[in-house]
ROBA-231327 format. One line per 10 residues: number of its first residue (from 1); for each residue x, y, z of C-alpha. Coordinates in pm, whole numbers, always signed. Last residue first. Layout:
N
NUM = X/Y/Z  ...
This chain:
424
424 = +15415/+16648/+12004  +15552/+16612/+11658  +15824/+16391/+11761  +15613/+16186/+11940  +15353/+16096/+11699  +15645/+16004/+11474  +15742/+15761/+11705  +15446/+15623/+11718  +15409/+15600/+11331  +15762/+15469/+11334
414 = +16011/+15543/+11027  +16143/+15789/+11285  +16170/+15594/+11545  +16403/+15311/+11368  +16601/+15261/+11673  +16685/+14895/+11611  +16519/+14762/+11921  +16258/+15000/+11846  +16157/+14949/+11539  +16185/+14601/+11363
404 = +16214/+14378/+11680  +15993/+14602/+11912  +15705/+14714/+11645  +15694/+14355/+11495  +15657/+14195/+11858  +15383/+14498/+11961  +15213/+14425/+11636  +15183/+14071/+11731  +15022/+14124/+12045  +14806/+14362/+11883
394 = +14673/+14062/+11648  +14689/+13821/+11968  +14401/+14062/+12117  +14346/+14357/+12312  +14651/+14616/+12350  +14659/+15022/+12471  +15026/+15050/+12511  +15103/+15214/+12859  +15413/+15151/+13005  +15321/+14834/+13117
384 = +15141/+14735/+12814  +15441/+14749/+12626  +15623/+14538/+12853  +15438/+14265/+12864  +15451/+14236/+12499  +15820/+14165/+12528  +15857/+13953/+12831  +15543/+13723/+12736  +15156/+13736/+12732  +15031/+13713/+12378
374 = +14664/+13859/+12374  +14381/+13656/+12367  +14297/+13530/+12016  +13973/+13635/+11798  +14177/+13923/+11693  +14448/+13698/+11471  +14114/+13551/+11344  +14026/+13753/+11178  +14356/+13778/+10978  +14273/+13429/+10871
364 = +13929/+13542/+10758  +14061/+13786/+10505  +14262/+13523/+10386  +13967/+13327/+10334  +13748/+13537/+10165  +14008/+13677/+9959  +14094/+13363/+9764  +14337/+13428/+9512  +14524/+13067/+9558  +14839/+13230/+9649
354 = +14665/+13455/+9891  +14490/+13190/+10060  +14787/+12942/+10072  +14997/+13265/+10272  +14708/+13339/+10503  +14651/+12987/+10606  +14990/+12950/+10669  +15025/+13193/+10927  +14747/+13114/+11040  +14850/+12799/+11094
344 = +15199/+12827/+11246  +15274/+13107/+11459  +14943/+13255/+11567  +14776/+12900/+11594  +15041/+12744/+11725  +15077/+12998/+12032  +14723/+12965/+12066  +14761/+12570/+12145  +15085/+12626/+12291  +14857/+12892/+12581
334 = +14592/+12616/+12634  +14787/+12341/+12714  +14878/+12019/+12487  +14786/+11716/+12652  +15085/+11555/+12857  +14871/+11496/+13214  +15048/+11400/+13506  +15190/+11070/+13672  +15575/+11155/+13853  +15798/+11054/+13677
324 = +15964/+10774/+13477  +16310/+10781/+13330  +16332/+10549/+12963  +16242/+10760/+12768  +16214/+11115/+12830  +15917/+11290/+12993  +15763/+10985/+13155  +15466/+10890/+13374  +15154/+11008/+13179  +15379/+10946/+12849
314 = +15318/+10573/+12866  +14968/+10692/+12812  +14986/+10730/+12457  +14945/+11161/+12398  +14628/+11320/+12453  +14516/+11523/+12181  +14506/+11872/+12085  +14569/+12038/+11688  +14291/+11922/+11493  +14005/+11949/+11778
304 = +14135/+12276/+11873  +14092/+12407/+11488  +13760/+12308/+11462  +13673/+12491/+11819  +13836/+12823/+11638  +13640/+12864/+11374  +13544/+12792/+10998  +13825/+12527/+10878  +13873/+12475/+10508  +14241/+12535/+10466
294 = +14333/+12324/+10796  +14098/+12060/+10790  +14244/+11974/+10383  +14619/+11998/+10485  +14543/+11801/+10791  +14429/+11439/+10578  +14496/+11167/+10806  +14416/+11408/+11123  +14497/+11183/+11417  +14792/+11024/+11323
284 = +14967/+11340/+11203  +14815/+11516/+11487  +14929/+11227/+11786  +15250/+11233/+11604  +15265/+11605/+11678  +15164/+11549/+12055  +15458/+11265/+12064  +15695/+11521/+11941  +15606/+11780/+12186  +15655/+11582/+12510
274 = +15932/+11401/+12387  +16085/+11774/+12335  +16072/+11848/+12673  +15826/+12162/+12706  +15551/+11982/+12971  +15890/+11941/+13148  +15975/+12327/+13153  +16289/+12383/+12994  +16622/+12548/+13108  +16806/+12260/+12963
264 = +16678/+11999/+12747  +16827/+12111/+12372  +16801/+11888/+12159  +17086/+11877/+11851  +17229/+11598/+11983  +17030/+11371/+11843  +17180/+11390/+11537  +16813/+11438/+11304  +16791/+11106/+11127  +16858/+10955/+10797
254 = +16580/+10755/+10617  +16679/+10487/+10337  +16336/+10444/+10300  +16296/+10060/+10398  +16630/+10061/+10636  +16461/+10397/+10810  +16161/+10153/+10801  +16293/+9815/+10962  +16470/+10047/+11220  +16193/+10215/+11337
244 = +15973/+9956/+11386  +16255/+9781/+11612  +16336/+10109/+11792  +15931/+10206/+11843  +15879/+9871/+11980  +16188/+9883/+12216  +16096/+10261/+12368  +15757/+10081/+12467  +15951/+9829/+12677  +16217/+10011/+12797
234 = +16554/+9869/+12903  +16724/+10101/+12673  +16992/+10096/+12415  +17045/+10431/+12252  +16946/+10546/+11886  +16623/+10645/+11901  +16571/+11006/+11954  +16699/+11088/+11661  +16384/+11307/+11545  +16388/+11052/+11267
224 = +16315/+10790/+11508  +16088/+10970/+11712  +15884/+11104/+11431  +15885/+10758/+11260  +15844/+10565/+11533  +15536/+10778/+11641  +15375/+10692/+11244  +15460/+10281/+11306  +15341/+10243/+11656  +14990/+10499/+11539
214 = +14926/+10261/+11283  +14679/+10384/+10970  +14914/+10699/+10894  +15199/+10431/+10761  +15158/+10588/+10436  +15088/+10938/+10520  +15442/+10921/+10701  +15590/+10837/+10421  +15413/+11148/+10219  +15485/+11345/+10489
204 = +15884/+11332/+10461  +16086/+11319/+10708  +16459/+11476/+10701  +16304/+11834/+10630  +16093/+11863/+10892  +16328/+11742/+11163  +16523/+12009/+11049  +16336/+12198/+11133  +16228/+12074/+11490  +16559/+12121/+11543
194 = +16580/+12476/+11487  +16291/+12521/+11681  +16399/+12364/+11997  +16371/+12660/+12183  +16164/+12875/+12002  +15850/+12664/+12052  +15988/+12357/+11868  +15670/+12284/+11783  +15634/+12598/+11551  +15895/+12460/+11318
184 = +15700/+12161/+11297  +15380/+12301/+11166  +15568/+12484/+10951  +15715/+12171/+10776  +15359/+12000/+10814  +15266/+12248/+10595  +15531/+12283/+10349  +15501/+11914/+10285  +15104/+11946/+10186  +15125/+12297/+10019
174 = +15394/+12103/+9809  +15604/+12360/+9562  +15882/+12182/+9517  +15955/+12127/+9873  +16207/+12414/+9866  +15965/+12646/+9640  +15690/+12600/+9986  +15954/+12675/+10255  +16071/+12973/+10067  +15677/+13079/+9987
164 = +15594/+13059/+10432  +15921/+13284/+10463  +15773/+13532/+10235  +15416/+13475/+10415  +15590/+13538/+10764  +15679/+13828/+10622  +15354/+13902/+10529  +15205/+13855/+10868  +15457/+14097/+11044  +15327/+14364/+10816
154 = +14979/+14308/+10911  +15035/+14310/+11263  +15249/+14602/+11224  +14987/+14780/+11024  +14698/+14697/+11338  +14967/+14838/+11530  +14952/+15122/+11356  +14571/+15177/+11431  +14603/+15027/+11753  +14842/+15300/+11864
144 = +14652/+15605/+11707  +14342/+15479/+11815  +14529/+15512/+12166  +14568/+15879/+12134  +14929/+15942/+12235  +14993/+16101/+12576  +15083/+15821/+12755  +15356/+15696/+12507  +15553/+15970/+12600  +15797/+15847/+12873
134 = +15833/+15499/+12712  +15892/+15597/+12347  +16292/+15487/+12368  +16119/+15142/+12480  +16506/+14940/+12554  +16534/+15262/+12745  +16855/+15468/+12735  +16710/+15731/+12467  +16969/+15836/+12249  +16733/+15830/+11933
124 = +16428/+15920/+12098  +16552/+16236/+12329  +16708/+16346/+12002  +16375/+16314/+11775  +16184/+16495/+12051  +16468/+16748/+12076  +16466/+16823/+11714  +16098/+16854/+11669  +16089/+17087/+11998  +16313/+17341/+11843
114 = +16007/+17333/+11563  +16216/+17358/+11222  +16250/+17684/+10944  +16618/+17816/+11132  +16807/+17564/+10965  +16568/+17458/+10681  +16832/+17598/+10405  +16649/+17579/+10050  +16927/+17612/+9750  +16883/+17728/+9424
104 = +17180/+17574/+9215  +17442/+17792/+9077  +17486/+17777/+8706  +17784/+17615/+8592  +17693/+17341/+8348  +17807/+17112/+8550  +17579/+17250/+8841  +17708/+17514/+9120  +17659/+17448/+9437  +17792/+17750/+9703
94 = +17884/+17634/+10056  +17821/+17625/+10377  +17439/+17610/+10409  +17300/+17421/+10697  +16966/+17164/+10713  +16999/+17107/+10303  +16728/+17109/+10062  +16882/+17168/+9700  +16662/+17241/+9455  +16593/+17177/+9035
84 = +16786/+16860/+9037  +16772/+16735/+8696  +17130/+16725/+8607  +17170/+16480/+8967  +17184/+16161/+8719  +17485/+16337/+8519  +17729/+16252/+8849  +18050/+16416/+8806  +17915/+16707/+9071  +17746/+16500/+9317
74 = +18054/+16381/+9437  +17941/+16265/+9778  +18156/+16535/+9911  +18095/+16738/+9644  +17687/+16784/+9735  +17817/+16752/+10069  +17903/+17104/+10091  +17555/+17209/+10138  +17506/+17062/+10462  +17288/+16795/+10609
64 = +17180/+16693/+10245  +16843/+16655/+10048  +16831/+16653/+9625  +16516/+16753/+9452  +16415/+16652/+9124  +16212/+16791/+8820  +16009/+17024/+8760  +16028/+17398/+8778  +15797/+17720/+8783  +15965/+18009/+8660
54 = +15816/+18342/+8862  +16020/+18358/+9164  +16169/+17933/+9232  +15825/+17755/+9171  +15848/+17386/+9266  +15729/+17055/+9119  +15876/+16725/+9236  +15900/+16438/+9009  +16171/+16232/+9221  +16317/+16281/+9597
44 = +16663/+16169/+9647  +16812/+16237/+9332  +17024/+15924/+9227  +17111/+15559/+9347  +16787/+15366/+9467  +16485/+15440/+9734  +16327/+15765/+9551  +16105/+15960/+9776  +15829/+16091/+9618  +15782/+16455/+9487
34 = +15762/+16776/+9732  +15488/+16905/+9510  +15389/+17316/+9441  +15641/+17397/+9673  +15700/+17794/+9647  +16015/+17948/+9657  +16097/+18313/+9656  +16457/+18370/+9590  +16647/+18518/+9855  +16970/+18378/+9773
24 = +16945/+18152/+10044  +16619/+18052/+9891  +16346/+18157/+10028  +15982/+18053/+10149  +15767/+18330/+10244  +15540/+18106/+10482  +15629/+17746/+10490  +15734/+17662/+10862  +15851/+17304/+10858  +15733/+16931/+10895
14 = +15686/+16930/+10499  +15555/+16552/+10539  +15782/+16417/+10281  +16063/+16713/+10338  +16088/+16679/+10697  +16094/+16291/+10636  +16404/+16336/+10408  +16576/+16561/+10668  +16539/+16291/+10960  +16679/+16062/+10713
4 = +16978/+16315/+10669  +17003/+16272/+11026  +17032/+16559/+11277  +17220/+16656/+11598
């Protein structure tokens, strides 16, 4: 079994035997430039150069599985295929002939392919692990891993950066607002992330950088608009933050998160989100001007002392209002700090420092992706089990590209491990 996209790599990296080329009409063919693969409608590879016998051609090549597809895809009413000067297919089973009736030279690669290519790329494709790469992964140089890892990493930044410039044109372009919006997406570590979002839409930071001199008036605000305050409670503290609350969502007009939208099941306790939001409000009150730490900050001790505090001590005994526990210790561990860091700021700090044309900076936010201890979770885990050579949170993040974008998808042959494989 083949894929035309299996063909059109063949013909990019001219993964076949190349000595006394013919055509099936045994005309000598030489490939003096394969040309560049051309994404939208037309010719599938563009600006290629070929010598068919003596004439020597430019123009376009056109790749299929078999010849006859060339009518099946109707090829033949189309004037954009006029300039194809060959015909790659895998099989030949049929004559092409062009509109102006001359028979087009066609290159059959049937019997010009490594067996082995073909089974490598089969065993990958139908493979029945969730890592289709697992049983060859050991024999791949491991600079050849990190290397395209290093790519992922890279790649999985920059996407991040397009979301980053979404968030940024929906608050009117407001590094500030945009910001604190992806600092609260990342608080909702995956489970409550989607309302954390929305949390950061429905409060603004500039009214929170008001009130940003009282630490009652900046947690009611997070709390409040987090919708966490509607009940009636016999609760002291809970009672201040209600009544401060009230007075300014009836100030700004302020409409809260529903509530609802929590989730509190299958969560750690240091993960409830009453834990989280009182450690942001603890940052917002802490750091009075975060937008300005956070784009001029040299290392990673500067960015611990913006992000971890220790919550009000009325926390030390409760994870929800109102329902006390046992006394521990609500500071923000180790492993949420990083995961902050790798999901929120420098995230951020990347995107702000290539908008603003600062190289120096941005180069030093990808730094610091490999000052970071690797990721430790299900997926990463994984990878290193079978044999991924990994170091640091920017491999880690690789690894979570490679499996979301590549493997779970089955995109092995766009992968430059995959690749590897297939070439063994």
């Amino acid at each position: 079994m083949i894929s035309e996209k299996l063909l059109h790599y063949i013909w990019k990296n001219q993964w076949f035997r190349k000595e006394k080329l013919e055509t099936v009409h045994k005309q000598s063919v030489s490939i003096i430039n394969q040309g560049f693969l051309h994404q939208d409608a037309g010719p599938d590879f563009k600006q290629a150069i070929v010598k068919i016998d003596d004439v020597t051609w430019a123009g376009n090549i056109e790749i299929h599985i078999r010849s006859s597809d060339w009518y099946r895809h109707e090829h033949q009413n189309d004037i954009k295929y006029n300039s194809v000067v060959l015909h790659v297919v895998y099989e030949h089973d049929r004559e092409v002939f062009v509109s102006n009736g001359n028979l087009l030279p066609t290159l059959e690669l049937q019997n010009l392919l490594s067996s082995q290519l073909l089974l490598r790329y089969n065993q990958l494709i139908h493979a029945q692990y969730p890592l289709p790469c697992e049983v060859y992964i050991k024999m791949i140089e491991p600079l050849t891993i990190l290397s395209f890892l290093g790519r992922l990493a890279f790649d999985r930044i920059s996407g991040r950066e397009t979301q980053i410039l979404k968030i940024l044109h929906y608050f009117s372009e407001d590094w500030e607002q945009t910001l604190f919006f992806v600092l609260c997406q990342s608080f909702g570590f995956k489970t409550n992330a989607p309302a954390f979002e929305i949390l950061g839409k429905v409060l603004p930071l500039k009214i929170l950088k008001k009130h940003a001199d009282s630490h009652l008036q900046v947690t009611a605000l997070i709390f409040g608009q987090a919708g966490m305050l509607e009940e009636e409670l016999d609760d002291s503290y809970y009672q201040s933050l209600q009544n401060e609350y009230l007075y300014l969502k009836a100030k700004y007009r302020l409409i809260p998160v529903d509530g609802k939208c929590w989730n509190l099941l299958r969560l750690r306790p240091h993960n409830f989100p009453c834990i989280r939001l009182a450690q942001l409000g603890e940052i917002i009150f802490n750091q009075k001007d975060l937008f300005a730490k956070v784009t001029t900050l040299q290392n990673l001790d500067n960015f611990h002392n913006i992000l971890v505090y220790k919550p009000n001590d009325y926390w030390k005994t409760h994870y929800y209002f109102g329902k006390t526990s046992r006394e521990s210790k609500k500071i923000m561990g180790e492993k949420s700090f990083y995961l902050l860091l790798i999901n929120a700021l420098i995230p951020f700090l990347y995107s702000y420092s290539k908008f603003k044309g600062n190289e120096k900076l941005q180069e030093y936010s990808l730094q610091l992706l490999e000052l970071l201890p690797f990721e430790e979770n299900h997926i990463t885990t994984k990878y290193r089990e079978i044999g991924f050579c990994a170091r640091h949170a920017g491999n880690s993040q690789g690894l979570l590209e490679l499996y979301h974008e590549y493997c779970e998808k089955k995109r092995c042959i766009d992968c430059g491990v995959g690749q590897q494989v297939i070439l063994m």
